[in-house]
C-alpha positions in Angstrom: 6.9 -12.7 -11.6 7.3 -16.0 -13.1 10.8 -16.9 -10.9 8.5 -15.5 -7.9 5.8 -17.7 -8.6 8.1 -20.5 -8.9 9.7 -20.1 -5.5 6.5 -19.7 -3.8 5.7 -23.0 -5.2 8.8 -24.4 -3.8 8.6 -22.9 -0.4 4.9 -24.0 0.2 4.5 -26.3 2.8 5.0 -30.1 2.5 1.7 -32.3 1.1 4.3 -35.4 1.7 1.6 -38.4 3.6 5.2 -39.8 5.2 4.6 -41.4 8.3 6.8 -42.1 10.7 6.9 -43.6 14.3 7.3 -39.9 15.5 4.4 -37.8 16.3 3.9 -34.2 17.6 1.5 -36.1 20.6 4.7 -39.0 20.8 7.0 -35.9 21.5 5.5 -34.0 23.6 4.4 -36.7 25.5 8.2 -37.2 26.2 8.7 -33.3 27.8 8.9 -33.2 31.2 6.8 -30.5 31.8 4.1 -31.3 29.3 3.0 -29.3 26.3 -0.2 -27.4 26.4 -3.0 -28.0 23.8 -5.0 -25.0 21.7 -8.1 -26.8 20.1 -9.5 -25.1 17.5 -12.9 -24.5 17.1 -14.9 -26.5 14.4 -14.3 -25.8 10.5 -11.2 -23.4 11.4 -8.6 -26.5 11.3 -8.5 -26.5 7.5 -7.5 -22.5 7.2 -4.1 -23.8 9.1 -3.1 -27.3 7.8 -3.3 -25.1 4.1 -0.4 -23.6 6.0 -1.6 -20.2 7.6 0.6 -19.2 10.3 -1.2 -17.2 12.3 -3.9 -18.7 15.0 -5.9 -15.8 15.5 -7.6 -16.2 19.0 -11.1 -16.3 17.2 -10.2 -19.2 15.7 -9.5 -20.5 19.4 -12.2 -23.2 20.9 -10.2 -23.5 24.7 -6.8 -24.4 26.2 -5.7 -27.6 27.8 -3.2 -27.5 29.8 -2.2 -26.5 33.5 -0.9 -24.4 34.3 -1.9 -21.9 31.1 0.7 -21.6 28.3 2.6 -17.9 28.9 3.6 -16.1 25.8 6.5 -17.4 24.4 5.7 -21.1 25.2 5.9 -23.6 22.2 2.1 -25.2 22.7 0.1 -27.7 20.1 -2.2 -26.7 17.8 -4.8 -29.3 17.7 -8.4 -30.2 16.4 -11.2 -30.7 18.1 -10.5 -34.2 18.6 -7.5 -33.0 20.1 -5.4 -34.1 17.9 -2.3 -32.1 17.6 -2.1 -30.6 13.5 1.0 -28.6 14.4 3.5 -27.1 17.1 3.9 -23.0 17.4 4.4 -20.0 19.7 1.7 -18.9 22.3 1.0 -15.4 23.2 -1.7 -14.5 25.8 -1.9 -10.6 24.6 -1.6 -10.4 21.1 -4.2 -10.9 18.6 -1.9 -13.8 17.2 -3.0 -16.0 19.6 -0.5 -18.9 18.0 2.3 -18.6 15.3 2.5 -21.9 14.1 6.0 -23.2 13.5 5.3 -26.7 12.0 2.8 -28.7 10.9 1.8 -32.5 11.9 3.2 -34.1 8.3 6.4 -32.1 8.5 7.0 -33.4 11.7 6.4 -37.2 10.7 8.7 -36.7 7.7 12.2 -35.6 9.8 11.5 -35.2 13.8 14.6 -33.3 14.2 12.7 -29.5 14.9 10.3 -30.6 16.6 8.9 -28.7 19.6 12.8 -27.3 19.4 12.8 -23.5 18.2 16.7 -23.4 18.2 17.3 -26.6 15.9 14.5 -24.6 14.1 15.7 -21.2 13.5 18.8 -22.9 12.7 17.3 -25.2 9.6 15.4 -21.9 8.4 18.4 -19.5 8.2 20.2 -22.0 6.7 17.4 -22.8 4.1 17.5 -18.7 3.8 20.8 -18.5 3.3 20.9 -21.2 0.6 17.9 -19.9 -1.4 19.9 -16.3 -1.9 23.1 -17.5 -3.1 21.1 -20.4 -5.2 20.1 -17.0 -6.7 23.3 -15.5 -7.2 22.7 -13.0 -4.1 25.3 -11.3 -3.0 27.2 -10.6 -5.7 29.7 -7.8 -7.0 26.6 -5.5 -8.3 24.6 -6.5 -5.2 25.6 -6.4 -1.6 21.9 -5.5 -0.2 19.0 -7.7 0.6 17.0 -9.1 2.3 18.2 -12.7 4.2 14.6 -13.3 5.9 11.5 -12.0 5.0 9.1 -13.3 7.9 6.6 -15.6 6.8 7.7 -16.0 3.6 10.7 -18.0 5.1 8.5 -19.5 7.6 10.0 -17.1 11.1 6.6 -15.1 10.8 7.9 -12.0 12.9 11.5 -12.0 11.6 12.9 -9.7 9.5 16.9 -10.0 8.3 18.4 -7.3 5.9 21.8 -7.8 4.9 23.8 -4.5 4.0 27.6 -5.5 2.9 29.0 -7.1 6.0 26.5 -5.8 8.5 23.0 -7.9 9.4 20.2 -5.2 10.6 17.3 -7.5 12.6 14.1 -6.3 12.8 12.4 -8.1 15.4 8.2 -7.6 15.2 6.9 -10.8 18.0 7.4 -11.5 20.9 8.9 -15.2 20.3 11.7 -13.4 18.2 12.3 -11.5 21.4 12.8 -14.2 23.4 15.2 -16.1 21.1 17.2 -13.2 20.2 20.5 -14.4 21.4 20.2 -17.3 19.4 19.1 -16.0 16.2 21.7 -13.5 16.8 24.1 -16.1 16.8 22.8 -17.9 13.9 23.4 -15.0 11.9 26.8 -14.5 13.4 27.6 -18.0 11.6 26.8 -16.5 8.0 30.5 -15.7 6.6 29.4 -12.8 5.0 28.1 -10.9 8.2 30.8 -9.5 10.5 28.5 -7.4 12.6 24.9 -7.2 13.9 22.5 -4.3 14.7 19.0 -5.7 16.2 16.0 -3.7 15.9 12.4 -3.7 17.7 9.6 -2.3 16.4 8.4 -1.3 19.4 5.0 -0.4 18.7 4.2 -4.0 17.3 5.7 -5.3 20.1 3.6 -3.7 22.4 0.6 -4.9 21.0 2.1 -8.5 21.6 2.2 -7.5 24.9 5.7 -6.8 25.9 7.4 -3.8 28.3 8.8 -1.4 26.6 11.1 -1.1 29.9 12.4 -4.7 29.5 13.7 -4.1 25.7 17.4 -4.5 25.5 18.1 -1.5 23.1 20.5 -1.5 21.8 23.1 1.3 21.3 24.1 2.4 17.7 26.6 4.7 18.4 29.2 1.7 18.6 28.0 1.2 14.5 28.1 3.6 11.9 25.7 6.0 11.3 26.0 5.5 7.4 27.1 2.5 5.3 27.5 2.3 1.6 25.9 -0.4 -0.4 25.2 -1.4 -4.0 22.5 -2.6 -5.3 21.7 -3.5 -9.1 25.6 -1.6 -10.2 24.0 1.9 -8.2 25.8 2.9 -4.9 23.5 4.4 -1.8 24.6 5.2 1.4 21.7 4.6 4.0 21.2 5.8 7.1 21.3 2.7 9.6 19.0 5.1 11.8 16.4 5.5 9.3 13.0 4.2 8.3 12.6 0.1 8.7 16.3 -1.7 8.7 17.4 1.4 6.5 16.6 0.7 2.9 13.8 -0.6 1.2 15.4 -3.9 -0.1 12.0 -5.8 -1.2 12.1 -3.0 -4.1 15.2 -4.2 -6.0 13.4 -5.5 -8.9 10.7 -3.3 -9.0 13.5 -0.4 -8.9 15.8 -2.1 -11.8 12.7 -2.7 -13.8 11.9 1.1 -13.9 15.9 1.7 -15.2 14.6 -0.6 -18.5 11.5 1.8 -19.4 13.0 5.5 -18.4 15.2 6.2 -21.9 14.3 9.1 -22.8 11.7 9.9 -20.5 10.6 12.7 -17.9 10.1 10.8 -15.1 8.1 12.0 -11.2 9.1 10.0 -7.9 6.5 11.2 -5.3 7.5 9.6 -1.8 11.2 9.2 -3.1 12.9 8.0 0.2 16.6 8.3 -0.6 16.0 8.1 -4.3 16.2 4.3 -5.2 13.5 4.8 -8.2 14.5 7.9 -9.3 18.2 6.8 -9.5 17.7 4.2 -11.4 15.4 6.2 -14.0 18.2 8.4 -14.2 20.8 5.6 -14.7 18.4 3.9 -17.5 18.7 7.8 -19.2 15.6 9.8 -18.2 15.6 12.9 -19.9 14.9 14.5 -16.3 14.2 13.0 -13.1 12.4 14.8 -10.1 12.3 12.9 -6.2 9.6 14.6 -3.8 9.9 13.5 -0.3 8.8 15.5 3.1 12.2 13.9 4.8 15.1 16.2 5.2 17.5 13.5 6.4 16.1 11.3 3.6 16.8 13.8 1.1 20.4 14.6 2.2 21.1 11.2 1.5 19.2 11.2 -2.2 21.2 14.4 -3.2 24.6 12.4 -1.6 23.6 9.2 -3.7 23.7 11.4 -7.1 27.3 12.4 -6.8 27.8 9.0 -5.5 26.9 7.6 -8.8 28.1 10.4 -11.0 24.9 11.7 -11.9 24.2 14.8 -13.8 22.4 17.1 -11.3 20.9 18.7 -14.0 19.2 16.0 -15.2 17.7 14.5 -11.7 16.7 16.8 -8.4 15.0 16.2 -5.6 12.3 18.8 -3.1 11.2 19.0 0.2 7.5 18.8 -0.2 4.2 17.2 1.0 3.0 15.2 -1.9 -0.3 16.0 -2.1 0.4 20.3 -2.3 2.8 19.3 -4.5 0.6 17.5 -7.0 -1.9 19.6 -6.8 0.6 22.7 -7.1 1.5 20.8 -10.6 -2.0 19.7 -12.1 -2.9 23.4 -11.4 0.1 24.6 -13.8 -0.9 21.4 -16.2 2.5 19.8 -15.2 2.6 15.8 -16.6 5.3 13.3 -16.9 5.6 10.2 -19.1 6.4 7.9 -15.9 4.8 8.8 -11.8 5.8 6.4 -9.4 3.9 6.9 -5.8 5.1 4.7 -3.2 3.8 6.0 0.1 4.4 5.1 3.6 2.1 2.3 5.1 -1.4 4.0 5.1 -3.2 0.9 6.4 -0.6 -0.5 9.4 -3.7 -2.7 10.4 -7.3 -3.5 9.5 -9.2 -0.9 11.8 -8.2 1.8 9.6 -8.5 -0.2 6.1 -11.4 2.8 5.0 -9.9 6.0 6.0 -6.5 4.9 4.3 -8.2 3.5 1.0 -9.4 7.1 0.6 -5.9 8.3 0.8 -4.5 5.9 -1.3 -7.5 6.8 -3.9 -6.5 10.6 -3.5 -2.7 10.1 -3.8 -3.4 8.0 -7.0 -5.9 10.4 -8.0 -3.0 13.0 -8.2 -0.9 10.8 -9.6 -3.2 9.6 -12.5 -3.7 13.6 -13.6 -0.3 14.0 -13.3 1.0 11.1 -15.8 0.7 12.2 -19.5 -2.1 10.4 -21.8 -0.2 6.9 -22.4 2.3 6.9 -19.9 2.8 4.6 -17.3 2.3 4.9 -13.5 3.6 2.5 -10.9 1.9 2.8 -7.8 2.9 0.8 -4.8 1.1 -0.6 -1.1 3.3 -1.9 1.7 0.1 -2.5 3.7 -0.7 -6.1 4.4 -4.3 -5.4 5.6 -4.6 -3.3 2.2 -2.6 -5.9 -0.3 -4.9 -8.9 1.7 -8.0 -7.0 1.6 -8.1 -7.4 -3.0 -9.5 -4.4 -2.7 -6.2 -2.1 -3.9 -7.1 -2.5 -8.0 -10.1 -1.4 -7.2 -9.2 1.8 -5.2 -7.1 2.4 -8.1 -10.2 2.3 -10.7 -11.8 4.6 -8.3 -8.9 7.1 -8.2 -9.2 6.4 -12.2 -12.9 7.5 -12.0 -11.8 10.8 -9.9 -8.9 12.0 -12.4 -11.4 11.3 -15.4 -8.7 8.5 -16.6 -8.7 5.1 -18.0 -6.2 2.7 -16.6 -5.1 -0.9 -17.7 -3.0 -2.7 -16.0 0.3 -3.7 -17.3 2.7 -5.3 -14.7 1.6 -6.5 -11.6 4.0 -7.8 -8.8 5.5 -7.8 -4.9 8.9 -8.3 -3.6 12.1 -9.3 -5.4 12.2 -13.0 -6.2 14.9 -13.7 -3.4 12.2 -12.2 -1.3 9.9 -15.6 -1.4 5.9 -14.6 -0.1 4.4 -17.4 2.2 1.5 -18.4 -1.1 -0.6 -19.9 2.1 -0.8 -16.7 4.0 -2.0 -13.2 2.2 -0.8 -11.1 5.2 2.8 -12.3 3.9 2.2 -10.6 0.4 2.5 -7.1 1.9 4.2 -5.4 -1.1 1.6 -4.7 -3.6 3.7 -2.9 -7.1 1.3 -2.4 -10.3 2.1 -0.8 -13.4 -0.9 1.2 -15.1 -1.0 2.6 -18.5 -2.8 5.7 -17.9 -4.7 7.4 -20.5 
């Protein structure tokens, strides 16, 4: 967490006072069509020049500008002086009214990006691409990550795994839409990368206001429909039609560290994907290792990824089963394990629903926490940005705590690998929430 921390630091936005004859107002004063203005509305202007990308369109005062900005436009962000504060993306449907892009001071300091979202994606990817091998990623026990991770390398919407020599985009906004050629080709200029599968997540991308219909899918019969990968020194083939890009690659860490504390132990993945955690329990010498997942196809490839890596079947398995009859199947025969890791499926995709999935997430843990034997350890993990924003996932744990008649303390607490950066300005970015309880 420290390394994390660290890059946060680095990545957060610039406090440099460098002026410059260039201005966001001097250049767009030079477009030829004119740039639109969003003012803000009073005491929100703060919120953004602390380097929150997204304009929410409560935080919205009015629009100048004629005719009105269509989504996809670059338009100013301004206060209500009208004085521009950054440059980003409009959208007339989504919530995200603006994604800001850059901010005023940046702009005075080197002119080059702005109002100019090809020089800009260009200056990111590179900056992406520097940052991973500046951390030794890819490498001969590593050919899987994650190249952009939205707004924590500053393309909130833009999501770029990296499997061997193929680049998997997931595209979640309607700006990354529009620029796909071009970020495709940007990618196409990274030597590792030899081909390029683009992805929408279609049902964010209807909420930002976008036809289906006019989506370029793209075929992936032309691709592979498996590709083998290492990560850490353990091989996994992934299914390039599967959940997300295919893997879980924001995990590595979290997965490696659970191969350091498994010698010896009897260790329960619940939600087990293809079998990253429980692999590398198995490779850090688990006495026995048990994956529960409800996904055939997922579990096909976890059973493949054993004899892929040589494992003892003996010593590691994995069941079809839903994981709440399956805990409470065990807790009735007074099953327990020295190590539980639960790492569900987004419960919380977006705020709306932040209460009914808290009670799930209390439940699952609930399980889980009856489930772990007095002084063992639990990792229990959130990929929900409105639940990791909200604070309030510690204490749904103390309340599943409270349920299974446990005590918890809290020994490890992180998100995504380090190469993985988190935007420290914006909490939406720090959607992977890992903790490590002792449970007694």
């Amino acid at each position: 967490m420290l390394l994390s921390s660290r890059l946060t630091r680095c990545l957060a936005l610039p406090t440099s006072t460098t002026t410059s004859s260039s201005s966001l107002q001097d250049i767009a004063s030079n477009q030829p069509n004119g740039v639109a203005k969003v003012i803000l509305k009073r005491g929100k202007t703060q919120l953004f020049r602390d380097g929150s990308p997204m304009v929410y369109s409560g935080a919205v005062d009015r629009i100048i500008g004629r005719p009105p900005p269509k989504t996809g436009d670059i338009v100013l962000v301004a206060d209500g002086t009208q004085t521009p504060i950054g440059w980003g993306l409009y959208n007339s449907f989504s919530m995200f009214c603006v994604r800001l892009m850059q901010l005023e001071e940046e702009v005075s300091g080197d002119p080059s990006c702005a109002l100019n979202v090809e020089k800009l994606l260009e200056t990111r990817i590179d900056a992406a691409i520097k940052l991973r091998k500046n951390l030794g990623i890819p490498s001969a026990n590593t050919n899987a990550y994650r190249l952009v991770n939205s707004e924590g390398d500053r393309l909130s919407g833009l999501i770029i795994d990296v499997f061997g020599d193929l680049a998997v985009i997931a595209s979640s906004a309607a700006w990354v839409e529009k620029y796909k050629q071009h970020i495709k080709n940007c990618i196409s200029g990274f030597n590792v990368v030899k081909s390029i599968i683009w992805r929408s997540s279609t049902e964010i991308l209807k909420e930002e206001g976008l036809d289906l219909a006019d989506l370029d899918q793209e075929e992936l019969s032309e691709y592979p429909e498996r590709v083998k990968v290492v990560e850490n020194g353990i091989s996994y083939m992934i299914s390039l039609d599967g959940q997300k890009t295919g893997f879980y690659a924001d995990q590595r860490e979290n997965r490696q560290f659970i191969s350091t504390i498994s010698d010896g132990q009897k260790v329960l993945d619940m939600c087990c994907y293809t079998g990253g955690f429980a692999l590398n329990a198995a490779r850090g010498h688990a006495l026995n290792v048990t994956g529960v997942d409800t996904s055939s196809p997922a579990l096909e490839l976890a059973n493949h990824n054993i004899v892929l890596n040589n494992l003892d079947p003996e010593r590691i398995s994995f069941l079809r089963q839903d994981a709440t009859v399956f805990m409470k199947n065990a807790a009735s025969r007074n099953e327990v394990w020295d190590i539980v890791i639960m790492d569900p499926p987004k419960l919380a995709p977006r705020r709306k629903v932040l209460q009914s999935a808290s009670g799930m997430y209390r439940n699952l843990n609930s399980l889980a926490m009856r489930l772990t034997k007095p002084g063992g350890f639990l990792m229990t993990c959130s990929c929900s940005g409105a639940m990791t924003q909200s604070g309030q996932f510690l204490p749904v744990l103390q309340g599943a705590a409270s349920m299974a008649g446990r005590k918890i303390t809290v020994i490890r607490q992180g998100g995504a690998a380090c190469d993985h950066p988190i935007d420290p300005s914006y909490p939406e970015g720090a959607y992977l929430s890992n903790i490590l309880l002792r449970v007694v």
